[in-house]
PDB file with SEQRES, HELIX, SHEET and CRYST1 records, atoms N, CA, C and O in Angstrom:
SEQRES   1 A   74  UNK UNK UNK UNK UNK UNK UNK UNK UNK UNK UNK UNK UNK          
SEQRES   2 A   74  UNK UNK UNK UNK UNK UNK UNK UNK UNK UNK UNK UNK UNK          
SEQRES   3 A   74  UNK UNK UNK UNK UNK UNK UNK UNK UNK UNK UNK UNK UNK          
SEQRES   4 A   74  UNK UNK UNK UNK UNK UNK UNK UNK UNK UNK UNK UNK UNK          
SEQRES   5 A   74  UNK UNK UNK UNK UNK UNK UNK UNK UNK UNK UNK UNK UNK          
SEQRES   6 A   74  UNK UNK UNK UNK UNK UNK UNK UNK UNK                          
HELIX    1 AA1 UNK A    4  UNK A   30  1                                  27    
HELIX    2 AA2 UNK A   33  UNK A   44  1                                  12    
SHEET    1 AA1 2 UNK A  53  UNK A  54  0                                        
SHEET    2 AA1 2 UNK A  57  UNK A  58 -1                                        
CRYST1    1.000    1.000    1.000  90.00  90.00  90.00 P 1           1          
ATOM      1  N   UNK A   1     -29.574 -34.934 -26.078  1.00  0.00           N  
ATOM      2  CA  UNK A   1     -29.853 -33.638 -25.514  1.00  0.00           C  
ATOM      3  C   UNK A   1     -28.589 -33.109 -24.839  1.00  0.00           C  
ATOM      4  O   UNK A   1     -27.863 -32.401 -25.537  1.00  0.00           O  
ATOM      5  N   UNK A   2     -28.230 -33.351 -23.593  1.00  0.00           N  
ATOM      6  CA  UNK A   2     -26.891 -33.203 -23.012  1.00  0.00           C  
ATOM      7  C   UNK A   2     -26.331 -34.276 -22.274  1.00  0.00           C  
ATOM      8  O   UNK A   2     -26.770 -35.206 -21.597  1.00  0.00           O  
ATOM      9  N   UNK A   3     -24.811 -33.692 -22.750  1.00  0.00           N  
ATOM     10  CA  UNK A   3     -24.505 -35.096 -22.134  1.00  0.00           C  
ATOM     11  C   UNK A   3     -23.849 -35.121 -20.910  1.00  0.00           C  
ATOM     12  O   UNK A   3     -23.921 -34.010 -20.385  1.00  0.00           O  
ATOM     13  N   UNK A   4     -23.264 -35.894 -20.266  1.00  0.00           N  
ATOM     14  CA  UNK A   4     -22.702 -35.935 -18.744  1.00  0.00           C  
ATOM     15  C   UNK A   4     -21.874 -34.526 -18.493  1.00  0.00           C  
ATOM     16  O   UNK A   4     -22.200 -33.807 -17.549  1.00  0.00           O  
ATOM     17  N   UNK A   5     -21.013 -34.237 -19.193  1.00  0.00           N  
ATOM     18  CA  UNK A   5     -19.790 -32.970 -19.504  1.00  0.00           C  
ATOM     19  C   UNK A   5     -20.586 -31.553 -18.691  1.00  0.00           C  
ATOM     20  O   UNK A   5     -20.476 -30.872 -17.671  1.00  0.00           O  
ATOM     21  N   UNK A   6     -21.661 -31.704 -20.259  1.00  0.00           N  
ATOM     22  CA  UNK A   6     -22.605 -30.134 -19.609  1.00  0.00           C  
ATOM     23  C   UNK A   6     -23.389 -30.110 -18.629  1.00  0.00           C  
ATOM     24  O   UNK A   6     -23.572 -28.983 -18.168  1.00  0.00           O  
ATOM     25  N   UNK A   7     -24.041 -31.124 -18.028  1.00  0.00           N  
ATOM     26  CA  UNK A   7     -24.867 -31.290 -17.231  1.00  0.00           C  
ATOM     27  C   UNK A   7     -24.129 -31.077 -15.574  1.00  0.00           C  
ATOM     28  O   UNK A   7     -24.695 -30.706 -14.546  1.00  0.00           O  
ATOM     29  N   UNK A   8     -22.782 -31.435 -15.767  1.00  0.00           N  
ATOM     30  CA  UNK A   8     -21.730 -31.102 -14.761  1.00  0.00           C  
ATOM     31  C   UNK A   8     -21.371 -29.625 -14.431  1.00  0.00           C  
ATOM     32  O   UNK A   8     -21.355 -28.893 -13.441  1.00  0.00           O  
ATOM     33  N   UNK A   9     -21.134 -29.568 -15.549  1.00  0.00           N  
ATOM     34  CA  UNK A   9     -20.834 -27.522 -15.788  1.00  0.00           C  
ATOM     35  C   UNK A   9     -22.078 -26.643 -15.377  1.00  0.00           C  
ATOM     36  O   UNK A   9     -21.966 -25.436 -15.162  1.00  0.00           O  
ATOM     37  N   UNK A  10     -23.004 -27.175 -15.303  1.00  0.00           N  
ATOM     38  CA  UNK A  10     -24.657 -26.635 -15.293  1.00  0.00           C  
ATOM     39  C   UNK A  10     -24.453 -27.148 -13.719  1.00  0.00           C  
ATOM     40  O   UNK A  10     -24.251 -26.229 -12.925  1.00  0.00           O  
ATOM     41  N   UNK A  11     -24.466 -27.823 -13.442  1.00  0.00           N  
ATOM     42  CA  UNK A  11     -24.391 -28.015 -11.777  1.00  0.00           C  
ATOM     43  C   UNK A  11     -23.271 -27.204 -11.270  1.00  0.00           C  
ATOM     44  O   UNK A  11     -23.701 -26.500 -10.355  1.00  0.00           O  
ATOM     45  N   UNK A  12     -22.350 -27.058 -11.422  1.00  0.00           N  
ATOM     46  CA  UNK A  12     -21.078 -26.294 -10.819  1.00  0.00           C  
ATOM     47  C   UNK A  12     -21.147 -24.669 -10.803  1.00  0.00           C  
ATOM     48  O   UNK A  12     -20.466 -23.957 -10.064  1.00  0.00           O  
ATOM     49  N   UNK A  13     -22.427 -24.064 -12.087  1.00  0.00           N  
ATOM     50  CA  UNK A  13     -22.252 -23.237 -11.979  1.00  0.00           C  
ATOM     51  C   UNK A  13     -23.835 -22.784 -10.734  1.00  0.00           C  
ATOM     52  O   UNK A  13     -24.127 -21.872  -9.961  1.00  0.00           O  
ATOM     53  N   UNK A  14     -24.327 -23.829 -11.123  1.00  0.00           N  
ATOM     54  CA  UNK A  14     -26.067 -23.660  -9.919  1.00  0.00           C  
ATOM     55  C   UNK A  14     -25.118 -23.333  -8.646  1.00  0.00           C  
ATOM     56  O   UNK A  14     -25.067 -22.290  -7.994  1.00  0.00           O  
ATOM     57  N   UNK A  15     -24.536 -24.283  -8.519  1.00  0.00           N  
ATOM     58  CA  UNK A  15     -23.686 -24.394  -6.615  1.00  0.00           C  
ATOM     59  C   UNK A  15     -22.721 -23.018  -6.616  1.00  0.00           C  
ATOM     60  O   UNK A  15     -22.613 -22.470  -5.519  1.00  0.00           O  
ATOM     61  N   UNK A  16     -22.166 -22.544  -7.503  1.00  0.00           N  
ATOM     62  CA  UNK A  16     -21.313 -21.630  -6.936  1.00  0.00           C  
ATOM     63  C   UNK A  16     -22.486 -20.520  -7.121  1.00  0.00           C  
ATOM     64  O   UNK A  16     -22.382 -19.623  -6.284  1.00  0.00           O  
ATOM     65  N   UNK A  17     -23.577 -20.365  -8.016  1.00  0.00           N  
ATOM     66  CA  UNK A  17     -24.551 -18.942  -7.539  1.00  0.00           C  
ATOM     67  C   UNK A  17     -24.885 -19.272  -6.322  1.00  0.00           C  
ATOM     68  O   UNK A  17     -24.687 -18.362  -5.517  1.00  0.00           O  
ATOM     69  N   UNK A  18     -25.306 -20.210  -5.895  1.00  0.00           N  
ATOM     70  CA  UNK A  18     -25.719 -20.599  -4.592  1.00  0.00           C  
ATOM     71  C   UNK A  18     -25.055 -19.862  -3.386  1.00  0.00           C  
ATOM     72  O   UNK A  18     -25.483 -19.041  -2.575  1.00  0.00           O  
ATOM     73  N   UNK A  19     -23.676 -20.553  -3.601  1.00  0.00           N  
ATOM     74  CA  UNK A  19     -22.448 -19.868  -2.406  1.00  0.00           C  
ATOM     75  C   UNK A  19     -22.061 -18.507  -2.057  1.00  0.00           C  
ATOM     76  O   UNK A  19     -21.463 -17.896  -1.171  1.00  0.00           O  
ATOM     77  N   UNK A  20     -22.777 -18.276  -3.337  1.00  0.00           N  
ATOM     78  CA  UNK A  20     -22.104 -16.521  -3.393  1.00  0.00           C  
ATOM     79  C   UNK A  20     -23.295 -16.055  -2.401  1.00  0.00           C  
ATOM     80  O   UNK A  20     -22.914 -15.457  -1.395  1.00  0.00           O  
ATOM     81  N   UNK A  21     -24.976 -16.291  -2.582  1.00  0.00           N  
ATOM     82  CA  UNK A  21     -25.582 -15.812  -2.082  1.00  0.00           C  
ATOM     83  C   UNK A  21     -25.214 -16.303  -0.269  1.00  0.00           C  
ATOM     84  O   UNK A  21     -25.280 -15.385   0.549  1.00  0.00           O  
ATOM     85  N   UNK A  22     -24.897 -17.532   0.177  1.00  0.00           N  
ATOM     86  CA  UNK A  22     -25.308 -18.262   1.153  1.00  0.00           C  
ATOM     87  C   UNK A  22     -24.327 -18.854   2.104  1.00  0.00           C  
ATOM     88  O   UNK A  22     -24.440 -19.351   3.224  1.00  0.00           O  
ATOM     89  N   UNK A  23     -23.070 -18.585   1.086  1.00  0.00           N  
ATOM     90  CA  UNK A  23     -21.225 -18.550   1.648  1.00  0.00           C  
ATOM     91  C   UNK A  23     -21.194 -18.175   2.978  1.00  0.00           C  
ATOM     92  O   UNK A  23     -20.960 -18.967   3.890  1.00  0.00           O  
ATOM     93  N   UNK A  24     -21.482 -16.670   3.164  1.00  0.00           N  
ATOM     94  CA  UNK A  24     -21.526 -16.098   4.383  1.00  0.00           C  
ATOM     95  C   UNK A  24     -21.882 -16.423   5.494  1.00  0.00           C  
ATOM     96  O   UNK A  24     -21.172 -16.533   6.494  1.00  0.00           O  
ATOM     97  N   UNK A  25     -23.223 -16.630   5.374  1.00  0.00           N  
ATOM     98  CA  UNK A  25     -24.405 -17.272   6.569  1.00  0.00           C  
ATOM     99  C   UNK A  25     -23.887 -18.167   6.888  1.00  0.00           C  
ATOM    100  O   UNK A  25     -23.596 -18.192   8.084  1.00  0.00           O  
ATOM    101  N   UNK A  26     -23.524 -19.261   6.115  1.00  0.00           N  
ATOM    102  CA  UNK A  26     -23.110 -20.159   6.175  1.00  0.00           C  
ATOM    103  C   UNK A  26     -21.866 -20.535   7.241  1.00  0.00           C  
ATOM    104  O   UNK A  26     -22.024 -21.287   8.203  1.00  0.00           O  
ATOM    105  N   UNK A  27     -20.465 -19.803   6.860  1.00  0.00           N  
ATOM    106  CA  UNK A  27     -19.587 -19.575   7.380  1.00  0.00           C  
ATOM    107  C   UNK A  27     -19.536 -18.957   8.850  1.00  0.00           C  
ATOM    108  O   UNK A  27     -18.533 -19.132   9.542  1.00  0.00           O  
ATOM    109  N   UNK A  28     -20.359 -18.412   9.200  1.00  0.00           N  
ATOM    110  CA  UNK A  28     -21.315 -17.234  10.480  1.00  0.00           C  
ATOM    111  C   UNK A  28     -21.724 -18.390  11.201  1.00  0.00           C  
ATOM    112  O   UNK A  28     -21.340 -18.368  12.371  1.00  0.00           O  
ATOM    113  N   UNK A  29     -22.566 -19.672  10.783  1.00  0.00           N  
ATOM    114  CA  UNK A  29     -22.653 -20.729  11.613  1.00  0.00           C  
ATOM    115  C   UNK A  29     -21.803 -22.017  11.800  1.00  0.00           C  
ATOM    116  O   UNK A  29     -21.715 -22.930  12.621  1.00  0.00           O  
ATOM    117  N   UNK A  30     -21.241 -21.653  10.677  1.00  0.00           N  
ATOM    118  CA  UNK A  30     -19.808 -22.969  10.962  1.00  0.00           C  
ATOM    119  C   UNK A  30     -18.997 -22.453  11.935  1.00  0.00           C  
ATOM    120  O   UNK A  30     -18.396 -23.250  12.655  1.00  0.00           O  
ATOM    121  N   UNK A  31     -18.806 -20.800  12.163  1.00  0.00           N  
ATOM    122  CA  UNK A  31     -17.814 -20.538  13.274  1.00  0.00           C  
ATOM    123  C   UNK A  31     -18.428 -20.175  14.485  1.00  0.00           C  
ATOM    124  O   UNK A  31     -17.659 -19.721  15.332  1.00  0.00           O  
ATOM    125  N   UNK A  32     -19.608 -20.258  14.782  1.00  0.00           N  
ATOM    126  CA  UNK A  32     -20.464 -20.385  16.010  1.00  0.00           C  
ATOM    127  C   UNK A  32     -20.707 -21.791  16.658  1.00  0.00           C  
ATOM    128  O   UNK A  32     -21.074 -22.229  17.748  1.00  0.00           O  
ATOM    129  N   UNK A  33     -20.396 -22.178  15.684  1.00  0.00           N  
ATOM    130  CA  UNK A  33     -20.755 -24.260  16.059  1.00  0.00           C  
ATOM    131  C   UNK A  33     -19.626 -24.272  16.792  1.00  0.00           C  
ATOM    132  O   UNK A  33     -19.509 -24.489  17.998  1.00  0.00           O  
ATOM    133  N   UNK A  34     -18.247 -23.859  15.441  1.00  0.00           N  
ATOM    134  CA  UNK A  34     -17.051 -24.221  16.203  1.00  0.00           C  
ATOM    135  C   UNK A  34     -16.596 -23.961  17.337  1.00  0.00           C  
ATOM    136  O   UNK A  34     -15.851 -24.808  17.831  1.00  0.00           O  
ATOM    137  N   UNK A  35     -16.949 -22.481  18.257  1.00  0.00           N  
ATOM    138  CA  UNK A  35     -17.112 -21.866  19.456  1.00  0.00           C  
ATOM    139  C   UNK A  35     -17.564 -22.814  20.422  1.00  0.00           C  
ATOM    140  O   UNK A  35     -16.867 -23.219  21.352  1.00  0.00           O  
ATOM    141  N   UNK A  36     -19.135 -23.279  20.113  1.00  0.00           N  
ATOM    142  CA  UNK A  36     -19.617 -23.436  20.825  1.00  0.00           C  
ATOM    143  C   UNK A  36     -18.968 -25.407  21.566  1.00  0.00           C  
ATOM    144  O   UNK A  36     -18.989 -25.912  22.688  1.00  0.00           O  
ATOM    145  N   UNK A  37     -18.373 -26.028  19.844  1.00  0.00           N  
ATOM    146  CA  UNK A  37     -17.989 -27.542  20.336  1.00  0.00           C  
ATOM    147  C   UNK A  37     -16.438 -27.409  21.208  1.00  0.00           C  
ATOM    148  O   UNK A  37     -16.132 -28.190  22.109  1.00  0.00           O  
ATOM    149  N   UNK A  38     -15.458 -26.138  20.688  1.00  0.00           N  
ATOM    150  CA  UNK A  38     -14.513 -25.972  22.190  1.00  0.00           C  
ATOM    151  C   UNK A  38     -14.844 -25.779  22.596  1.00  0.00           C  
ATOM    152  O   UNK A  38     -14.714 -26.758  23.331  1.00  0.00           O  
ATOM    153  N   UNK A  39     -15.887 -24.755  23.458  1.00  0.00           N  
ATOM    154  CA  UNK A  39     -16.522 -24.668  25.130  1.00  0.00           C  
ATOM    155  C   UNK A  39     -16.956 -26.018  26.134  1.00  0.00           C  
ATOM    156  O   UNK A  39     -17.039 -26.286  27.333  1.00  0.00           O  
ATOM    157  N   UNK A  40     -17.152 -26.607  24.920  1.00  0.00           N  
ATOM    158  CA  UNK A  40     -18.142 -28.119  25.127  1.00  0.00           C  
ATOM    159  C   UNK A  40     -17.207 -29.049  25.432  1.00  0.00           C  
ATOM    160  O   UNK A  40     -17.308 -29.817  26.389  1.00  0.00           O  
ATOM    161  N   UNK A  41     -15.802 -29.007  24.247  1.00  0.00           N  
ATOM    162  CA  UNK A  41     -14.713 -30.125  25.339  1.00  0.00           C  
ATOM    163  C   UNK A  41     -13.880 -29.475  26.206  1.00  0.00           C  
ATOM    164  O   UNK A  41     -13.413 -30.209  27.077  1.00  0.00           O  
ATOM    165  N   UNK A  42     -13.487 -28.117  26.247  1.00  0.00           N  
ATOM    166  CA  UNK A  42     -13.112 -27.841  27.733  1.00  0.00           C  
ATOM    167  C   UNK A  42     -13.629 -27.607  28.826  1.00  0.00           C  
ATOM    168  O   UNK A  42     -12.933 -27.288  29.790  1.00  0.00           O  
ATOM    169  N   UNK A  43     -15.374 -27.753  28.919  1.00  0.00           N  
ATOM    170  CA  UNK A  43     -16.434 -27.751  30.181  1.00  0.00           C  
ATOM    171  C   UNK A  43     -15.698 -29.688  30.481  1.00  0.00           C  
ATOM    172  O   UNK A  43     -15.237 -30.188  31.507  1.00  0.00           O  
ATOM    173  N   UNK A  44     -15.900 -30.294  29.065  1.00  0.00           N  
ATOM    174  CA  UNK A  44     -15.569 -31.819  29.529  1.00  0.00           C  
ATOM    175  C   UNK A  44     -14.769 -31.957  29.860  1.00  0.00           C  
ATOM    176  O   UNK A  44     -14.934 -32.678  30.844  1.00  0.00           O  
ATOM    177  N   UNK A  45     -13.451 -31.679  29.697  1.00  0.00           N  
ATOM    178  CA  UNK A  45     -12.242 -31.809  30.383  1.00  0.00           C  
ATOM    179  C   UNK A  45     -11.777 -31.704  31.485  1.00  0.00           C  
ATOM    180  O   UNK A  45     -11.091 -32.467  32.164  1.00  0.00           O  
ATOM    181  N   UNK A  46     -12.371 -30.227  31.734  1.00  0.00           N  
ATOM    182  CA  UNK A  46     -12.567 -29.674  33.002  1.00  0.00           C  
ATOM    183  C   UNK A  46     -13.125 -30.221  34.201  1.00  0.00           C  
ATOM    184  O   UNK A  46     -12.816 -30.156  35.391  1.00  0.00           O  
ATOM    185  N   UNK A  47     -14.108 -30.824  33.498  1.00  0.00           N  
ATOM    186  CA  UNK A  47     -15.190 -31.701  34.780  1.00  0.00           C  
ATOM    187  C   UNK A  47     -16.602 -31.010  35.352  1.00  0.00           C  
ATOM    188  O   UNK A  47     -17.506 -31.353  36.114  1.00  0.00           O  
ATOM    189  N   UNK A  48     -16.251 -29.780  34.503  1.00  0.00           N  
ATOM    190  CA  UNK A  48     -17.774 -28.786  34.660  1.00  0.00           C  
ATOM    191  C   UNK A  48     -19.122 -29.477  34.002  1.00  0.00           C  
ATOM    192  O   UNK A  48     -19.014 -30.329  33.120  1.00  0.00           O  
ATOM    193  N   UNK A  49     -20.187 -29.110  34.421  1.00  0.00           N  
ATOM    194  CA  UNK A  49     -20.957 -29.933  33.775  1.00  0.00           C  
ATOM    195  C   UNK A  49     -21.476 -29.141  32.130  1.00  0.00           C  
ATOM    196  O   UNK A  49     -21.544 -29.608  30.993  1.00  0.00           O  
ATOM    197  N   UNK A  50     -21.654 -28.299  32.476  1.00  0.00           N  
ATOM    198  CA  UNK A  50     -22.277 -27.360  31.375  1.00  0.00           C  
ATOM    199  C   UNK A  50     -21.646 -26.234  31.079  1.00  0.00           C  
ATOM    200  O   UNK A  50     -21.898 -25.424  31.972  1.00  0.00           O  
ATOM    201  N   UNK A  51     -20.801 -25.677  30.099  1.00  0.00           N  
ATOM    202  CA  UNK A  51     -20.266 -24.495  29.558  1.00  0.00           C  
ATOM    203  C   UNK A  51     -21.126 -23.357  29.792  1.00  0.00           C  
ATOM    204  O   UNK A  51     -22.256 -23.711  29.459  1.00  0.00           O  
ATOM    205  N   UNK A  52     -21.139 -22.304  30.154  1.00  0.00           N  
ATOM    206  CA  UNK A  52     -21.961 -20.850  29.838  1.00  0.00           C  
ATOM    207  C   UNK A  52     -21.530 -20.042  28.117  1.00  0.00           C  
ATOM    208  O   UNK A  52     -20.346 -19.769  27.925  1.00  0.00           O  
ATOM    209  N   UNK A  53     -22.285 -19.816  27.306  1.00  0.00           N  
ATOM    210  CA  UNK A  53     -21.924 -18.993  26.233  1.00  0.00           C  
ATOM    211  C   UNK A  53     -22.792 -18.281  26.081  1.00  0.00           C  
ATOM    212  O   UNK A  53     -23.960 -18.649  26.203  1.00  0.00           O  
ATOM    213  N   UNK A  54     -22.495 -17.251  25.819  1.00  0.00           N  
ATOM    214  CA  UNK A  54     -22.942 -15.970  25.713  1.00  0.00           C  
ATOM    215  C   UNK A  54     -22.463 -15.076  24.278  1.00  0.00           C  
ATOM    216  O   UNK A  54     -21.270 -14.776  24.222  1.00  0.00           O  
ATOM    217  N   UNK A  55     -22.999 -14.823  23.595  1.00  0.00           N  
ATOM    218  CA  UNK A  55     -22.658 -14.059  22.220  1.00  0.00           C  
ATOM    219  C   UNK A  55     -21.346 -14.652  21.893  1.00  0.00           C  
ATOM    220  O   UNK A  55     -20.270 -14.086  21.701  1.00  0.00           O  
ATOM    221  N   UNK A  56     -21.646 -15.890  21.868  1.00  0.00           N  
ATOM    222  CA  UNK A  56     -19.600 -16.661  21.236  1.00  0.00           C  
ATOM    223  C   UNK A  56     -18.612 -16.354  22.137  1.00  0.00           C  
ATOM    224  O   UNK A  56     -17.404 -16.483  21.933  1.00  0.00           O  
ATOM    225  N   UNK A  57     -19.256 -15.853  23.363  1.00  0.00           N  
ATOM    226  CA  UNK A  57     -17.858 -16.068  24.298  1.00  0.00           C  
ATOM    227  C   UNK A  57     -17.981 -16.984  25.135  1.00  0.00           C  
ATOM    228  O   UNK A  57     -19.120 -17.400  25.345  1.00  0.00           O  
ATOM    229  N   UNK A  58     -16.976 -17.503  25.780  1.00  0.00           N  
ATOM    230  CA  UNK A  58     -17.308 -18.536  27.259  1.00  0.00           C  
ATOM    231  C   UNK A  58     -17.013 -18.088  28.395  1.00  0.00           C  
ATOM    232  O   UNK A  58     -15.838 -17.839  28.661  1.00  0.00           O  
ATOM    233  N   UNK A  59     -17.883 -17.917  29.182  1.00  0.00           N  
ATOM    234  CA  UNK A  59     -17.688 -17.489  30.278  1.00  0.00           C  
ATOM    235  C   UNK A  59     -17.404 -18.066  31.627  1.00  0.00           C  
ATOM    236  O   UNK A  59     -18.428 -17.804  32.257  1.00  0.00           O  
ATOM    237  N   UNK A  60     -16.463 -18.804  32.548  1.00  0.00           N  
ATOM    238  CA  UNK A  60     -16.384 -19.678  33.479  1.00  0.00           C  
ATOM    239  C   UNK A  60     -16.854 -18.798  34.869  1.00  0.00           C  
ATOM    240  O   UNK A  60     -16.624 -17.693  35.359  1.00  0.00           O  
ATOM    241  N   UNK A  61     -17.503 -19.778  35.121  1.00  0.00           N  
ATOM    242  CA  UNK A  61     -17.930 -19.922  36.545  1.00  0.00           C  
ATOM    243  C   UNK A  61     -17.395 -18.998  38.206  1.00  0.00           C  
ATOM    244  O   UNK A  61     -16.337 -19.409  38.682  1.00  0.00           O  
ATOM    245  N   UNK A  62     -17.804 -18.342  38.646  1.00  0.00           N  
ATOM    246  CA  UNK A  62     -17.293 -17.556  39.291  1.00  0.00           C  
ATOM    247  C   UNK A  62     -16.210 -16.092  38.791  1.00  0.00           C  
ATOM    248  O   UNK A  62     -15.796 -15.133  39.442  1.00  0.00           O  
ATOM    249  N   UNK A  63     -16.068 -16.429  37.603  1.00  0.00           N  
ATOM    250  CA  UNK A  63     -15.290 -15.059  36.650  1.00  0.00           C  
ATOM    251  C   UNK A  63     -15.879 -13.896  36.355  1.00  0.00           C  
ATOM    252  O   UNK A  63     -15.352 -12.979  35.726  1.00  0.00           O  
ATOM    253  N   UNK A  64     -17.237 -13.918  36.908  1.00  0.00           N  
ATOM    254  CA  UNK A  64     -17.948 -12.590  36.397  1.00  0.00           C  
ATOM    255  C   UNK A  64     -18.199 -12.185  35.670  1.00  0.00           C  
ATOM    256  O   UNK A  64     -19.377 -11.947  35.403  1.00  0.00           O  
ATOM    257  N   UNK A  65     -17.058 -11.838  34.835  1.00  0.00           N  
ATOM    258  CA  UNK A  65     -16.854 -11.313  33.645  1.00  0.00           C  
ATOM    259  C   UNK A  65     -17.243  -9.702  33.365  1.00  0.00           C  
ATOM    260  O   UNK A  65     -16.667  -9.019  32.519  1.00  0.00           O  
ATOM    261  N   UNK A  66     -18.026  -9.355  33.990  1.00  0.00           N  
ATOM    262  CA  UNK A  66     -18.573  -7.916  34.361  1.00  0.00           C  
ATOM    263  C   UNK A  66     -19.155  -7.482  33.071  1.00  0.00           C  
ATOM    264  O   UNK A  66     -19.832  -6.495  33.360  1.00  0.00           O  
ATOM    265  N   UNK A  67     -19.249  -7.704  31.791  1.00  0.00           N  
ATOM    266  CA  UNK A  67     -19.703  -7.247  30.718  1.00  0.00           C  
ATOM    267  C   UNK A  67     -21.664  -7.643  30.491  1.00  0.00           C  
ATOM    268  O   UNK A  67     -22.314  -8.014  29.514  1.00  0.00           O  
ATOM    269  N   UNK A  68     -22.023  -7.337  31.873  1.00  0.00           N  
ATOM    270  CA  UNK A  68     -23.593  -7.619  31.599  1.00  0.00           C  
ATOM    271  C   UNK A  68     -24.081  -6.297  30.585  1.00  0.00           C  
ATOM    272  O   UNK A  68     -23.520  -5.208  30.711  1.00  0.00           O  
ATOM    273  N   UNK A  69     -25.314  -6.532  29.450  1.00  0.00           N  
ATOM    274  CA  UNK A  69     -25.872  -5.542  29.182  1.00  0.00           C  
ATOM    275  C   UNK A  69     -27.281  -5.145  30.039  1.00  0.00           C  
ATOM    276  O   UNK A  69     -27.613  -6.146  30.674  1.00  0.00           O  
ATOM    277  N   UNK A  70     -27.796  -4.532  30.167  1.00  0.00           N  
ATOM    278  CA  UNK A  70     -29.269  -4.093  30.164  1.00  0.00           C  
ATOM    279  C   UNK A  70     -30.014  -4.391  28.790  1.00  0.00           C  
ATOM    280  O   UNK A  70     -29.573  -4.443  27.642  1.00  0.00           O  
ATOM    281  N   UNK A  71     -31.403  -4.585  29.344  1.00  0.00           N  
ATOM    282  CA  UNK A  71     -32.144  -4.964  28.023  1.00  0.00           C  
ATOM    283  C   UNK A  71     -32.389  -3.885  26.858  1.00  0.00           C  
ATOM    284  O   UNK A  71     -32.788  -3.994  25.698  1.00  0.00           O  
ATOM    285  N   UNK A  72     -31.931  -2.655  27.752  1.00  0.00           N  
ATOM    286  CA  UNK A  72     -31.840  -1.784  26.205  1.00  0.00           C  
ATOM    287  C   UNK A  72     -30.701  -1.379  25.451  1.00  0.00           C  
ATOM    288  O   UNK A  72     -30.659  -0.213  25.057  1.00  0.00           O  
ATOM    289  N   UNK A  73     -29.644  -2.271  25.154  1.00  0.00           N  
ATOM    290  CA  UNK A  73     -28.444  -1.963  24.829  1.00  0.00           C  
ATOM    291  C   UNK A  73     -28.623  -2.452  23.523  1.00  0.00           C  
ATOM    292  O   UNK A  73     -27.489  -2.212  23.110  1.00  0.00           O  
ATOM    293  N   UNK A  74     -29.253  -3.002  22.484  1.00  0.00           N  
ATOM    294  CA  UNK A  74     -29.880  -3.110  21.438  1.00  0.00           C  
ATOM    295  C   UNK A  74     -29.871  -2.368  20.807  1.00  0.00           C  
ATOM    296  O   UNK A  74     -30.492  -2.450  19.747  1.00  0.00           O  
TER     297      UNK A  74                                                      
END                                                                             
């Protein structure tokens, strides 16, 4: 029926329709993870106990930061 060759090519092409749909999303949470694991070793480094993040930013402790929204800024 088929042999190892096509059955490879038939998988390579399943995974890249895949990526095209799912690449993105994908990438959207690989760089939110990544955000979130530097906040995580410079809270550790630091000696803080717990990082603050907020929409992928980090926010330290006493900095304010002044960028609060209201709940209707949506």
């Amino acid at each position: 029926m088929f042999g190892l060759s096509e059955l490879a090519i038939i998988l390579i092409v399943v995974i890249a329709v895949i990526a095209v749909k799912k690449g993105p999303e994908l990438a959207r949470t690989a760089g939110r993870s990544a955000r979130i694991m530097k906040a995580e070793a410079r809270a550790a480094r630091e000696g803080r106990a717990e990082p603050q993040v907020i929409q992928g930013e980090v926010l330290r402790p006493g900095a304010g930061g002044g960028t609060e929204q209201g709940s209707g800024a949506r």
